[in-house]
C-alpha positions, -999 to +999 in steps of 0.1 A: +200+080-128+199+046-114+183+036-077+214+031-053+205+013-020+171+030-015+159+001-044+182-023-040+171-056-059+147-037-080+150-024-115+138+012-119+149+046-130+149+078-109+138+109-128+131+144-114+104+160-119+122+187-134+134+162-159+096+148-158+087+183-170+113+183-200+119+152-209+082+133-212+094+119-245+126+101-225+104+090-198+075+078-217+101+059-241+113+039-210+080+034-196+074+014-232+098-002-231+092-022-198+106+001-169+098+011-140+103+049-135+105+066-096+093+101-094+113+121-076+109+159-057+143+168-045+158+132-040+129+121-023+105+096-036+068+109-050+053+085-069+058+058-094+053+056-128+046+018-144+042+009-184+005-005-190-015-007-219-053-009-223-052-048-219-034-051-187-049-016-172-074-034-150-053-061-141-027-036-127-045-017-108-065-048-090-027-060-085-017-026-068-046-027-043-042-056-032-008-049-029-018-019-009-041-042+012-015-070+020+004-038+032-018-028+053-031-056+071+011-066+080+011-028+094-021-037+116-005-072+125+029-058+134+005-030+153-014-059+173+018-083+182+035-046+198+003-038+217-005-066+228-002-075+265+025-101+274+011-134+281-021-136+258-025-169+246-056-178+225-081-181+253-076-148+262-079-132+228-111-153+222-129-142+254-122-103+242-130-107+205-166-118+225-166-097+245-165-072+222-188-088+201-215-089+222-205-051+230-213-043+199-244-062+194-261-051+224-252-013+216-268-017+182-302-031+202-302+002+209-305+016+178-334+035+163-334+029+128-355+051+100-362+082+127 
């Protein structure tokens, strides 16, 4: 079955896992052959499946995490420009990235280290 608008613009299959469970033959053929294969439980997405060979293993995963981590730091600057207080300009966000610096560095003076 082929993505409708959930993966517009992206070339992938949908498979089941009931057809996961029957089919591996089917699904491991595409996988060779280049695709891209979505996972899904019940319509919804669970996972994805990606072609890779012992060459390009390492090199896949290293481009998945930082895939991931690109992610993650948009979600904790989308996070920062919605919590942050109207008005801020660069002064102020300096003056509390020090102030929490020195927070920090005088709460680790305090420290016992090796007891």
């Amino acid at each position: 079955m082929r993505v409708g608008d959930f993966g517009k613009g992206f070339d992938m299959d949908m498979v089941t896992v009931r057809d996961f469970r029957t089919s591996p033959t089917k699904i491991r053929n595409r996988l060779k052959s280049g695709a891209t294969v979505v996972l899904t439980n019940h319509g919804v997405p669970m996972a994805i499946l990606l072609g890779t060979d012992a060459t390009s293993l390492v090199d896949t995963l290293a481009a998945i995490d930082q895939a991931r981590a690109v992610r993650a730091v948009a979600r904790m600057q989308m996070a920062a420009r919605q919590s942050c207080p109207a008005g801020m300009d660069m002064d102020d966000i300096d003056a509390v990235i020090a102030a929490a610096r020195k927070d920090r560095k005088n709460g680790q003076r305090h420290v016992k280290r090796g007891h």
